[in-house]
C-alpha positions, 0 to 999 in steps of 0.5 A: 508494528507501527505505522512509520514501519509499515510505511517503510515497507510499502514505500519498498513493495511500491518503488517495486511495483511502479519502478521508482527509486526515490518513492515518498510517500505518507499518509495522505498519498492517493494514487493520483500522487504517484506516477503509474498508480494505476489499476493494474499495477494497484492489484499488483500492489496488494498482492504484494503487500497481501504476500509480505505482511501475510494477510488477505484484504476483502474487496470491499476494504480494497475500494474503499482505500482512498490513501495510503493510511487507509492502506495502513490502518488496514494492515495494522488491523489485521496484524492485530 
């Protein structure tokens, strides 16, 4: 899967989770970018995206996420 895949899926579960139609985001998105990034709806963001590529993060790959391409280069490795 490539990375402009997996952002096109992400970009989904997080207009979702932070109810915005229009969301853009890229690889150097941080929470700060995005209005209602915040922590709960981060969990709720990585349940989402545990549940949709079927993978499972550790806690510690989730706190040090700094951006989205964190976020996806952690997807792509566990995808394989």
């Amino acid at each position: 899967m490539s990375n402009a895949e997996i952002i096109a899926d992400l970009t989904k579960i997080m207009e979702k989770i932070f109810d915005v139609s229009d969301l853009k985001i890229s690889m150097d998105t941080v929470a700060t970018d995005v209005e209602d990034w915040d922590s709960l709806n981060h969990i709720q963001m990585v349940v989402a995206v545990e549940k949709h590529f079927k993978i499972k993060f550790s806690s510690t790959e989730i706190q040090n996420w700094k951006n989205v391409g964190e976020i996806v280069a952690s997807i792509q490795n566990k995808l394989g």
